[in-house]
C-alpha positions in Angstrom: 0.0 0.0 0.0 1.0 3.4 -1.0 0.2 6.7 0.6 1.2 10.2 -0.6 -0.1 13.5 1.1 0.9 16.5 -1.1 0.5 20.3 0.4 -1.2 19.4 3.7 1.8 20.2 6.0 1.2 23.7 5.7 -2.4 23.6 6.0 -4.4 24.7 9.3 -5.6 21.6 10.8 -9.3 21.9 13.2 -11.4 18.6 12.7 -13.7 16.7 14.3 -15.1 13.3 14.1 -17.5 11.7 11.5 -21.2 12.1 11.9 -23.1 10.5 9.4 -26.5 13.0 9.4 -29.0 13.4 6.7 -28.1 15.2 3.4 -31.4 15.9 2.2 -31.1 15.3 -1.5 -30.3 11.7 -1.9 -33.3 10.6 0.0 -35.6 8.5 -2.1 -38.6 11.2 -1.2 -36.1 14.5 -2.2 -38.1 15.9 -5.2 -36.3 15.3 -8.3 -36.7 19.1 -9.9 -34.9 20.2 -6.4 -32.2 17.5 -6.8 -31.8 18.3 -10.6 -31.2 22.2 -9.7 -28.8 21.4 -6.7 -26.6 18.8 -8.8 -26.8 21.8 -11.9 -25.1 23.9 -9.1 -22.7 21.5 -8.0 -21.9 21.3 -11.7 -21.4 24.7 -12.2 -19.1 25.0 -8.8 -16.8 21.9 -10.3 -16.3 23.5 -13.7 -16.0 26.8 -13.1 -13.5 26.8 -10.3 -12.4 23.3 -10.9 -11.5 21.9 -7.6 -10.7 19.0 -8.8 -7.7 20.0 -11.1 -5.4 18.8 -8.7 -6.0 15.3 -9.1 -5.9 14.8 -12.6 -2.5 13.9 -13.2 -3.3 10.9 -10.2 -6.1 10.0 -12.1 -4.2 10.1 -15.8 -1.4 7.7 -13.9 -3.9 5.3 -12.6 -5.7 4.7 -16.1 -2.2 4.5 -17.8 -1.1 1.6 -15.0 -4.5 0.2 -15.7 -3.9 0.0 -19.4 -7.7 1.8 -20.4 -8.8 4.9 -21.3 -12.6 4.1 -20.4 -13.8 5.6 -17.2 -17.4 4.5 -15.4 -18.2 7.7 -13.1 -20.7 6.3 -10.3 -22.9 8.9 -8.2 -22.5 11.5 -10.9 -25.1 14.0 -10.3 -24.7 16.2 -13.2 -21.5 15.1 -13.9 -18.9 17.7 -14.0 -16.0 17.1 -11.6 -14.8 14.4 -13.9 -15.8 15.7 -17.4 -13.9 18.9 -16.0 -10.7 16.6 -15.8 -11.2 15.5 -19.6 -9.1 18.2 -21.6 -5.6 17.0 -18.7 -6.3 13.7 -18.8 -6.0 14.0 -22.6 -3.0 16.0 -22.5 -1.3 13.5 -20.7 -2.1 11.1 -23.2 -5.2 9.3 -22.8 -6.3 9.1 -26.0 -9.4 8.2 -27.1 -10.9 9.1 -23.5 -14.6 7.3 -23.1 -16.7 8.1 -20.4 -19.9 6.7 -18.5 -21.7 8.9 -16.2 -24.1 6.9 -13.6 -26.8 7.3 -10.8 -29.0 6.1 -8.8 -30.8 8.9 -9.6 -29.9 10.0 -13.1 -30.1 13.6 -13.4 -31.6 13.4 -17.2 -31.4 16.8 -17.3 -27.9 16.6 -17.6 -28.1 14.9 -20.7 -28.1 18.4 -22.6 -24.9 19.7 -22.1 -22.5 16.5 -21.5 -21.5 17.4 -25.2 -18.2 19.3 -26.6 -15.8 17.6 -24.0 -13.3 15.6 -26.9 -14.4 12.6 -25.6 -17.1 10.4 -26.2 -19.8 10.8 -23.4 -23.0 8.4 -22.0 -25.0 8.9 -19.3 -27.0 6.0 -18.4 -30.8 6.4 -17.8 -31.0 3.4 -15.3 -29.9 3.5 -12.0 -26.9 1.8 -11.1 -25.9 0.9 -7.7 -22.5 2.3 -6.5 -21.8 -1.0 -4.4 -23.4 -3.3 -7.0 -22.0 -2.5 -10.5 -23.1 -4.6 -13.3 -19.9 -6.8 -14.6 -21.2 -6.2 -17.6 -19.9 -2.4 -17.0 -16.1 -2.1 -17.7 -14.0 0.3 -17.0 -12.4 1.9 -14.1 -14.4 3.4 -11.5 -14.3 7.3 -10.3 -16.8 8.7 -7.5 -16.6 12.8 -7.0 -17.8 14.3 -3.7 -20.1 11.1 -3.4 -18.1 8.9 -1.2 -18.9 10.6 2.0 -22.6 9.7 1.2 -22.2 6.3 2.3 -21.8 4.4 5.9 -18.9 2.4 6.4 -20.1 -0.5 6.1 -21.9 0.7 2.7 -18.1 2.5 1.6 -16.5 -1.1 2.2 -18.6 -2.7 0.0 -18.3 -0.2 -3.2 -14.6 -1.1 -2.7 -14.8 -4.5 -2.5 -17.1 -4.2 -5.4 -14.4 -2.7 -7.8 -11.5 -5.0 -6.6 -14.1 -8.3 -6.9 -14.9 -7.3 -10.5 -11.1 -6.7 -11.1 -11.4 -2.4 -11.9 -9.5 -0.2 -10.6 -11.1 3.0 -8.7 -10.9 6.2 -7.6 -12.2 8.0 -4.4 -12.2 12.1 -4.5 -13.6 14.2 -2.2 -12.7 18.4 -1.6 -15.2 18.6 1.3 -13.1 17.9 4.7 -13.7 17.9 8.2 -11.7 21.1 8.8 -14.0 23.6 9.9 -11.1 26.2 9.8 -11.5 25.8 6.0 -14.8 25.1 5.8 -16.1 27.2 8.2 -16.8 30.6 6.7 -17.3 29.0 2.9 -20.2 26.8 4.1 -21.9 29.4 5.6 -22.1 31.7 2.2 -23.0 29.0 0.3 -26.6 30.3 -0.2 -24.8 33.7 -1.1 -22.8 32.0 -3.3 -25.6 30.1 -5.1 -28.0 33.6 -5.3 -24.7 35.0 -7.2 -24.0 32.1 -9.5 -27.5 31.1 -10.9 -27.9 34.3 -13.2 -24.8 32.2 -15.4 -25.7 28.8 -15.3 -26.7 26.9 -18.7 -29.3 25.9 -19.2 -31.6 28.8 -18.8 -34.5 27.4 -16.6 -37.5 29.7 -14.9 -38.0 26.7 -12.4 -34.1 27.6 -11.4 -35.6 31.0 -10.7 -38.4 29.8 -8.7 -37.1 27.6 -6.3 -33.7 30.0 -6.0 -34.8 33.2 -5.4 -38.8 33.2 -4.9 -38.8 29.8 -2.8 -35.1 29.7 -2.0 -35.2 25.6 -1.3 -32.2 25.3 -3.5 -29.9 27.8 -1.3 -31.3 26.3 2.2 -30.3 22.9 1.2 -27.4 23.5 -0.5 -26.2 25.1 2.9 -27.1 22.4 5.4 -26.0 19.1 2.6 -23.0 21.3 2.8 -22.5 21.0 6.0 -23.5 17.6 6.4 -21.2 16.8 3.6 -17.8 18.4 5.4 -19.0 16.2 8.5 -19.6 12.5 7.1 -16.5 13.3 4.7 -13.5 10.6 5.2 -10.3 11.0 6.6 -6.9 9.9 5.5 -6.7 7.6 8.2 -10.0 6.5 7.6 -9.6 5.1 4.2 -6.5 3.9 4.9 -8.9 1.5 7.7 -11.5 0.7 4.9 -8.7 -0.3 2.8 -7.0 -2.6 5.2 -10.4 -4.5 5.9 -10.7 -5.8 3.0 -7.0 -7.5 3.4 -6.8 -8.0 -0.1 -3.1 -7.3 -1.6 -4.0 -8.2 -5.6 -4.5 -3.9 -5.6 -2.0 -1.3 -5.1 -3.3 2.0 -3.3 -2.7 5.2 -3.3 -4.5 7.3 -0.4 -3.4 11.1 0.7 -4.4 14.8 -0.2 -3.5 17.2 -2.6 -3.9 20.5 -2.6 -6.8 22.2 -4.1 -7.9 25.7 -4.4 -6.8 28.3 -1.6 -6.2 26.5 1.4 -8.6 23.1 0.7 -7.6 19.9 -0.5 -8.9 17.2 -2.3 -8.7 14.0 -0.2 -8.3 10.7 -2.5 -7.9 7.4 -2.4 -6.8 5.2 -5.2 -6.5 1.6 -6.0 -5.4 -0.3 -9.4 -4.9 -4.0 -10.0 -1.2 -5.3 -10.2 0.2 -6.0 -13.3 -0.7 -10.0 -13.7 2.8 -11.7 -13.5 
């Protein structure tokens, strides 16, 4: 097992332990216009400011050592964090980049503006379990500021799930339970969402209504924030789910790197070893 921790030495450390509360849109009941709109923002967050630049050349290394250039991107909400990686991970030579965006609740919305990335682009309509992939569904396995969704014993088995089925995957998260970091930023999140929904694309007057009339999207975007930050993984904690499933036919890479401003994007990595 491998670890690597790039730019947290100099970072401001004030965390606290995991809670596992309710984020309000990935319950079954969560209306599916509000979910839509708050996965458009996310969306919006990922490409404009592009958190997850950091972890590109990690993720370009793992599909080279993996020997494919097909990526199956499980929890993906509208699906930007990784399609915001696709221009890098071609520059470093992944050619002929295909990628499969999945949900369990498919945001078909989304469906309109997956286009003009270089690389050839699906979204599946049906929903797919995260811990229970079809085999039929090749390629190696990415979740973006998903992972903290899921219990323990829930986060073991979408690991175990990739190394049974012989894929290699990738865990990224840039929320953190540093509330020196993530303080301040969670609390202007509905500031920040009444800012940014004047630019996002697709123009929708239902974006309007339930932004600034009814302002449900702002109010949970704030507290699934904050729930996010605290059910979000630890270093040391995927280290432990990674040790429990005492399987050494993977090699793993788990650390941080650092991210925009003082954040960091908190990863964990595992590819198959080359078969002797």
């Amino acid at each position: 097992m491998n670890g690597r921790t790039c730019g947290s030495d100099t970072a401001i450390v004030w965390s606290v332990g995991r809670v596992h509360l309710v984020e309000l849109h990935e319950q079954p009941w969560f209306p599916a216009v509000w979910r839509d709109l708050l996965t458009d923002y996310l969306s919006f967050y990922a490409t404009v400011f592009r958190p997850y630049a950091c972890v590109g050349p990690l993720l370009a290394e793992a599909l080279e050592r993996e020997g494919t250039a097909r990526i199956v991107d499980l929890c993906s909400g509208a699906g930007r964090p990784l399609l915001s990686l696709v221009p890098a991970l071609q520059d470093s030579g992944i050619c002929d980049l295909e990628v499969v965006l999945t949900d369990r609740f498919p945001n078909l919305g989304a469906l309109e503006s997956i286009g003009g990335t270089g690389a050839k682009v699906t979204y599946l309509t049906t929903p797919i379990d995260a811990a229970d992939v079809p085999m039929s569904l090749k390629g190696f396995r990415t979740l973006f500021t998903s992972f903290h969704h899921f219990r323990p014993e829930s986060a073991r088995a979408i690991l175990a799930n990739a190394v049974d089925n012989g894929e290699g995957v990738g865990i990224f998260e840039y929320t953190e339970r540093n509330w020196l970091i993530w303080g301040l930023p969670t609390l202007l999140i509905p500031l920040f969402v009444w800012l940014c929904t004047p630019f996002m694309r697709p123009f929708r007057w239902r974006r309007l209504l339930w932004t600034y009339l009814v302002p449900i999207v702002p109010v949970v975007a704030v507290w699934d924030g904050f729930v996010s930050n605290l059910r979000t993984y630890s270093v040391e904690e995927l280290h432990d789910l990674v040790e429990q499933m005492a399987d050494d036919r993977y090699e793993w890479q788990i650390g941080q790197a650092r991210s925009i401003g003082v954040s960091r994007v908190t990863y964990a990595i595992g590819v198959p070893w080359p078969l002797a």
